[in-house]
N, C-alpha and C positions, 0 to 999 in steps of 0.2 A: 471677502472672507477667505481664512486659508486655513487649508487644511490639510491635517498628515495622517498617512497610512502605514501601519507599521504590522509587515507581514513578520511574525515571528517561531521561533519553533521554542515549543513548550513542552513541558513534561504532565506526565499527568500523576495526580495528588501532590507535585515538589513545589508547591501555596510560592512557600518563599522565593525560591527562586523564579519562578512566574511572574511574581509581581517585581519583583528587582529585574527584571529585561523592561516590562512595561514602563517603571519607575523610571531607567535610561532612556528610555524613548518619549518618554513626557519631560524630560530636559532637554531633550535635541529638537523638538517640536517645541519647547518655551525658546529655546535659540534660534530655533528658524523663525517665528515670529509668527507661529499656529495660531488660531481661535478653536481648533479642534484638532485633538488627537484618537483614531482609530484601530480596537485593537478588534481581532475576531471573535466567533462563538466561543461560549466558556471558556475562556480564556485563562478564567481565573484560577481555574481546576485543571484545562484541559480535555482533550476532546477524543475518545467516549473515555469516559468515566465507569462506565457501565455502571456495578452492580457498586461498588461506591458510594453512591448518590442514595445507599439503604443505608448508612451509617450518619449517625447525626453529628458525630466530632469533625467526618469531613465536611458537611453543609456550613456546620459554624465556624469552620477554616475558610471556605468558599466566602462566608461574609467578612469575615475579618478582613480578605484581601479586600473586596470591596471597602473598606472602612479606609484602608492604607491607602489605596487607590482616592479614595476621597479626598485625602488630605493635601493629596498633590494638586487633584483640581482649582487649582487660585489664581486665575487671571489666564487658565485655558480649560475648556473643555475635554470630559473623556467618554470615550464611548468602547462600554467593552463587554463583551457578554460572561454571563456565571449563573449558574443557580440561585433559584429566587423560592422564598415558602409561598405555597396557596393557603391564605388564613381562613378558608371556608373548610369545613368538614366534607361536604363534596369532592369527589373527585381524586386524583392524583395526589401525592402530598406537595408537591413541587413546580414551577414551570421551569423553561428552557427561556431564557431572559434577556433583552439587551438594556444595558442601564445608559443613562446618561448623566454624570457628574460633574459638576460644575460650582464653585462658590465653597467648596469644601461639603458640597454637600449632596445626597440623591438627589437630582432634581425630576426624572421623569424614569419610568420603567416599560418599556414596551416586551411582553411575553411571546412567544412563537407558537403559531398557528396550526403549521403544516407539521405534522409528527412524523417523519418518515419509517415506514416498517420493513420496508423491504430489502434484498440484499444484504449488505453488512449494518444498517441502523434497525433500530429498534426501542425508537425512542415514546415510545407510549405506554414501556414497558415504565418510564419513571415518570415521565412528564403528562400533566394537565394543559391542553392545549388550548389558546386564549379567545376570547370571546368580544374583548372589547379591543376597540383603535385608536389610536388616535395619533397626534403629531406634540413635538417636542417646537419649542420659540428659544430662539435663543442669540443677540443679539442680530433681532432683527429679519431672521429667516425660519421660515416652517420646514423643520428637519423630517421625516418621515423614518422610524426605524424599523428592519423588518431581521429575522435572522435567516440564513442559511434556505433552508427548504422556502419559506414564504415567497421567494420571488421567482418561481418556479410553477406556478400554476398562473401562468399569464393570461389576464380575462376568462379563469375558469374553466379554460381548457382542458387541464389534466383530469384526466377520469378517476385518480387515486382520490379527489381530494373534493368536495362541495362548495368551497370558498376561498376568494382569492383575498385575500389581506388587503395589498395596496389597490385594488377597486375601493373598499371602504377606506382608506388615509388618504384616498387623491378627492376626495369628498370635502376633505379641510385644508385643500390648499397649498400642498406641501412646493416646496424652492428645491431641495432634493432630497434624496435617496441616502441612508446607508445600508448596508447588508455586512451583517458578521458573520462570516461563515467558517465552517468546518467540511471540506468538500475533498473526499479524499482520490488521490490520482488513479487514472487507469489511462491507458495510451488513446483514449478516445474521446474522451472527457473534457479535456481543453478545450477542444471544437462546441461541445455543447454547452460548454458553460461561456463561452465568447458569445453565442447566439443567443441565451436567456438572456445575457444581460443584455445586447442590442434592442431587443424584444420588447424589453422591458422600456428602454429610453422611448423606444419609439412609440410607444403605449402611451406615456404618460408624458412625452414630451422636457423630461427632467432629467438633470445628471443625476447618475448612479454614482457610488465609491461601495462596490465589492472587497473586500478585507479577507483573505482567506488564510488559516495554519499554512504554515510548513515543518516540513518534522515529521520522522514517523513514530506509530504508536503501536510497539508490535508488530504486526503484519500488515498496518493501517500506514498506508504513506500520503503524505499530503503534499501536495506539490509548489504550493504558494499563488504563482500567476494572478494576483490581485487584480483584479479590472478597477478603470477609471474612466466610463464612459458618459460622451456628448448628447443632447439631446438631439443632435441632427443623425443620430446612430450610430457616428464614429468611434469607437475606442481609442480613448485619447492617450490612454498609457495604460499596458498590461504588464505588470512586475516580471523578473526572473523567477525563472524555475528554479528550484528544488535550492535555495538561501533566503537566509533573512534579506529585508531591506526593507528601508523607512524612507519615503520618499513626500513629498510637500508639492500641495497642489494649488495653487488660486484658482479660486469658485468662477470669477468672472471669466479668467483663457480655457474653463472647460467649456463654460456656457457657448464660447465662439465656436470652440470644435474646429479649430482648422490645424493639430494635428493628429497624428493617427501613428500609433507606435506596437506593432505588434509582438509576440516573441516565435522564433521559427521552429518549426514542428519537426519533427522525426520520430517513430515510431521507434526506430531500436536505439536514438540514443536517447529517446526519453527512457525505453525500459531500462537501460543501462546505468541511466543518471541515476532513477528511482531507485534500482536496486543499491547501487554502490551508500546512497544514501539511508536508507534501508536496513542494513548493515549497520552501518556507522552508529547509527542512532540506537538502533537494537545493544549494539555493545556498550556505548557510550550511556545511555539511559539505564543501565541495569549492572555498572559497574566494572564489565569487562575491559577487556584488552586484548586478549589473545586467542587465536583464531586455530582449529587444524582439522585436514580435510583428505581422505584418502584421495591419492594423484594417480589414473590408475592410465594415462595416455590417452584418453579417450575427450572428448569435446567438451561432455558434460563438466567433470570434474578439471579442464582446465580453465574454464568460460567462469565456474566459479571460483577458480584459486586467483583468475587476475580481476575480478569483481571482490573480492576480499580484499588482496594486495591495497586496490586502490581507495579501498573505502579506512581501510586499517594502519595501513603502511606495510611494504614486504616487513619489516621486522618485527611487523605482528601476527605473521603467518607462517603455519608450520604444516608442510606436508608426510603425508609417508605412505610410502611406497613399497605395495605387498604381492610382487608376483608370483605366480602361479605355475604349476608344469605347462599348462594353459595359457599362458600371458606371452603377444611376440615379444622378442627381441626389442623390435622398432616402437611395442609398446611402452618400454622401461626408457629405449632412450629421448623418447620424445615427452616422457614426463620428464628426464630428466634437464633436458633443455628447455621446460618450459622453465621449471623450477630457477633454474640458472639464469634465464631472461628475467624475471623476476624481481633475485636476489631474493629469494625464501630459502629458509632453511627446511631440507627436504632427510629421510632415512631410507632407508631401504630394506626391509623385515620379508623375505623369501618365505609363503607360508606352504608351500607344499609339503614341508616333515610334520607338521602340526597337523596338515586335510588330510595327511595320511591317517595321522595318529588315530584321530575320528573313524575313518571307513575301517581300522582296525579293530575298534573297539565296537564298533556295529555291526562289525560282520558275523557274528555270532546268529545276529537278530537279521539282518540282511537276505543272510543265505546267500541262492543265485539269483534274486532280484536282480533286473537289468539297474544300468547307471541310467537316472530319469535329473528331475531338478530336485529332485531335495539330495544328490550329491553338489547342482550348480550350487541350492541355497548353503549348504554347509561353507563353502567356501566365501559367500558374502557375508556368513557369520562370524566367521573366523576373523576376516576385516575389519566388522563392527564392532569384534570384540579386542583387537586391536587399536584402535581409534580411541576409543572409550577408556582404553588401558591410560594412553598417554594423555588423554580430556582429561583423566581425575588426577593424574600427576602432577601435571604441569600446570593443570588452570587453562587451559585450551580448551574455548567451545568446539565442538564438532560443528562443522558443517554439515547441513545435507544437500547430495550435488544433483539429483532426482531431477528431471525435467517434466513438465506436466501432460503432455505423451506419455511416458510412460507412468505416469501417477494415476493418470485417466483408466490405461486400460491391467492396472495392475503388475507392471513389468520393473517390480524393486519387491527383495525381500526384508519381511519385518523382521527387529531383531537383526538386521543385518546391512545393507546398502539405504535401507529408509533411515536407519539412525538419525540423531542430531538435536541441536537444540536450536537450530531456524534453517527451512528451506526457502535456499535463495532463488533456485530459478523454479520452481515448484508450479509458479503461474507464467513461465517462457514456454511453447510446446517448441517441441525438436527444430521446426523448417526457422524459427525466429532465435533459437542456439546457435546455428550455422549463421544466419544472420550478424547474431552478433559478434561472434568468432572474428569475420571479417572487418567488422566495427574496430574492433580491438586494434586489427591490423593493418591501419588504415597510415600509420604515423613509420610505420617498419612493422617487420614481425616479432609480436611478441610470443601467440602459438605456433608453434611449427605446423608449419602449410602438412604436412602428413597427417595433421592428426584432423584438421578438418575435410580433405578430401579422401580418406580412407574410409571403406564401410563399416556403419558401426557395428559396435559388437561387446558385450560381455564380457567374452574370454573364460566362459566356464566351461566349456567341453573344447573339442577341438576341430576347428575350423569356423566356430560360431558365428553368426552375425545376426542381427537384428531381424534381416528381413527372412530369416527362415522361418520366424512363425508370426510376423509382421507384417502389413502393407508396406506399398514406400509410405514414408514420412509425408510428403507432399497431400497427398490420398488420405493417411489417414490422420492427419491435422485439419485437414478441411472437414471430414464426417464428425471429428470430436467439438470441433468448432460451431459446427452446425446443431449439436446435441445439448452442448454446456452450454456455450453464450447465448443461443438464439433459438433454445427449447423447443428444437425441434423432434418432432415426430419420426418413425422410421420411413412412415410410407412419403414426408416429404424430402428428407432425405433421400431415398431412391429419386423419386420426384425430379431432384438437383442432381440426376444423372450419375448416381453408385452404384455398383452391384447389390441387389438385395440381398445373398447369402452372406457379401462381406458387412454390409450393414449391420444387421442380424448379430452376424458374430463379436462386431466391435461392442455395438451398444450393449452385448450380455457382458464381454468383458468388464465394461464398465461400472454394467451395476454389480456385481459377482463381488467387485475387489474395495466396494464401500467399506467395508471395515480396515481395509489395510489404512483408508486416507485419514478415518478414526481415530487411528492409535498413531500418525506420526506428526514432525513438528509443524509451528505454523508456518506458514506458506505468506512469503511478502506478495502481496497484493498488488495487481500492474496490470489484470483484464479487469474487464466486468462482470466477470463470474469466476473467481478463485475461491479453490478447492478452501474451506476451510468455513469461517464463520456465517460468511455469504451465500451457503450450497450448503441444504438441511434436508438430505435423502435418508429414506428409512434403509436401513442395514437389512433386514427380511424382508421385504418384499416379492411379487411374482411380476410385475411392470417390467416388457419384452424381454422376459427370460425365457 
């Protein structure tokens, strides 16, 4: 038997063109000389859907493609996941579905079990989770179909969940596995999901075929890395990151497992890839083109003008550049030279007669108030307001250049430097900006070496830098890291060897500045705990304040 897996990137609710990528991949799979082609969870729709899946015109779009989809199945099998109705009055209106079509027609429906709630899913909020098992026949082999979350409670282990699916399918037999999933990237992730699916071979002694999105959705990036693995535990072939591809396997050279083809890991240039794609997809999915992002010499906003660049093309990137009586020298000309590495088009808008204009017109109300930060915020407004002059002119999204260091502990003004309509490094903290700074410039330089070895800084008063009311970075990415990803407590925190008073004061930071993370844009996804849909903190609170 052969069979093809066609990791693809979707849109969600764009029915038609969903199914026309599948459509091309069920003739390159009829050419290659398939018995089965595999596409991922909901497919048919895309993946989350969220609050979508409350509308009945989109369900009955969801079935139509299945019916399109149908017609193709003649002389190969399709396996692809979508929304299915629950015909009982029970329960959810809906399940989470993987169908199997074949003959021009349904031939088998297997539902998904595991609902996952946590983090960025929340799939129990639509879905009815399935109750019964069983396996698909289909010339001559028991298919076992499971989707995404199911193969992830291996013998019951996971304490989220009471039942493990393929314990009840390997009861009837099954020759292999598939799994359609939706399994969205974070730089950690790959590793765990190469060991479920080992896990799983090794459990039940069968080949697996994992199928997973690629493509982002929003701030939802999905990485691809499709697993094909041996029953002897080898992964026989794990797909490329962050592209489509359709690749054709015969059943029997899995079964041997004698090869093993992995893809090579890197932490920043996966977050690099992810993000550049990320981007891409964000503009490209919602109609854009063009991109602009205050350049202000500094790390943040250069690490995102050439993660733009590259996701966009420099000619779809426009910088501007607004200093300050406050701004060095070496600040203006090192954005200027990144700008020129580039090949972006950059301006140069001096707003000190404008921050004047302000402290003028407030001094009335002022008085002799000292100069505190709401003269530094005034001048990141002035920018924001800037920016956003030339966004609605030109049709330029703003960027937002914010690193999530300083998102964490509130060190961006709203209304001002938070602006945008997507934060790109939002889930990067600082020491993994510097990081990738040098990623960048790994080929020649494309930032100017000053701007990543100089101390950061602002630029809104004079002499400014970060660490005057900051830890180092190194210091204090590890306590945020210890707080957001791995929910720790303050007394274990200290515990891992930090000052308790700086503890104390980071983690009020923290919670203090939850509204700011509120009101700005979404934040692309690349940890396992970004600021945004995944991280559901009450704004009032008393929790170590």
């Amino acid at each position: 038997m052969k069979i093809t897996v066609a990791q693809i990137n979707y849109h969600v609710g764009n029915f038609e063109a969903n199914v026309d990528k599948m459509l091309n991949a069920v003739k390159e799979a009829k050419g290659a000389g398939s018995d089965i082609v595999c596409f991922s969870e909901l497919a048919t729709c895309a993946y989350p859907p969220r609050d979508f899946l409350e509308f009945e015109d989109f369900i009955i779009r969801s079935e139509q493609s299945i019916d399109r989809l149908a017609e193709a199945a003649d002389g190969i099998a399709i396996v692809v996941g979508s929304p299915s109705r629950n015909p009982v009055i029970e329960g959810k209106d809906l399940y989470n579905s993987v169908y199997f079509l074949a003959d021009k027609e349904v031939k088998f429906v297997q539902h998904k079990t595991l609902l996952p709630t946590y983090d960025v899913f929340d799939e129990y909020r639509y879905f009815e989770p399935a109750s019964e098992w069983g396996v698909v026949e289909y010339k001559g082999k028991k298919i076992a179909l499971t989707v995404c979350e199911d193969i992830w409670n291996i013998g019951n282990e996971n304490p989220l969940y009471t039942i493990c699916p393929l314990d009840e399918m390997i009861k009837l037999k099954p020759d292999f596995i598939i799994n359609v999933s939706a399994s969205p990237f974070t730089h950690v992730h790959s590793e765990e999901r190469l060991h479920v699916c080992v896990e799983n071979v090794k459990r039940y002694n069968i080949p697996l075929f994992y199928i997973n999105h690629v493509g982002a959705q929003t701030e939802l990036i999905f990485d691809g890395g499709s697993v094909i693995a041996s029953p002897n535990g080898k992964i026989y072939e794990e797909l490329p990151y962050f592209v489509e591809a359709i690749k054709h396997y015969e059943l029997d050279e899995i079964m041997k497992g004698e090869q093993e083809i992995l893809q090579s890991k890197d932490k920043i240039k996966d977050i690099h890839d992810a993000i550049v794609l990320g981007i891409k997809d964000y503009f490209g999915k919602l109609g854009f083109t063009k991109a602009i992002l205050g350049l202000s010499g500094g790390i943040d906003s250069a690490v995102t003008a050439v993660l733009a660049a590259r996701a966009l093309g420099p000619e779809n990137v426009r910088v501007l550049l607004m200093p300050s009586q406050f701004s060095s020298d070496h600040s203006v000309n090192d954005a200027v030279a990144l700008a020129e590495n580039l090949g972006i088009q950059y301006d140069i808008i001096p707003i000190k007669d404008m921050y004047d204009s302000y402290l003028e017109k407030l001094s009335p109300i002022f008085g002799d108030l000292p100069f505190n930060v709401t003269e530094e915020n005034i001048q990141a407004r002035v920018r924001g307001t800037l920016n956003m002059a030339l966004s609605n002119k030109f049709g330029n999204i703003l960027l937002n250049t914010s690193n999530k260091s300083e998102m964490a502990v509130g060190y961006g003004t709203l209304y001002g430097d938070l602006a945008g309509g997507i934060s790109v490094i939002g889930d990067v903290y600082k020491t993994d900006v510097f990081r990738m700074a040098e990623y960048m410039n790994k080929d020649g330089v494309v930032i100017p070496i000053n701007t990543i070895t100089k101390p950061p800084s602002a630029e809104l008063r004079p002499n400014q830098k970060d660490s005057d009311s900051l830890p180092d970075y190194d210091i204090l990415d590890e306590i945020l890291e210890l707080y957001i990803e791995h929910h720790k407590g303050p007394k274990e925190i200290v515990a891992a060897g930090h000052d308790p008073a700086l503890v104390k004061r980071i983690l009020r930071m923290v919670n203090i500045n939850e509204f700011k993370r509120y009101q700005t844009a979404p934040t692309l996804r690349v940890s396992s705990k970004a600021f945004g849909m995944g991280r559901r903190m009450p704004i009032v609170a008393k929790y170590l304040s």
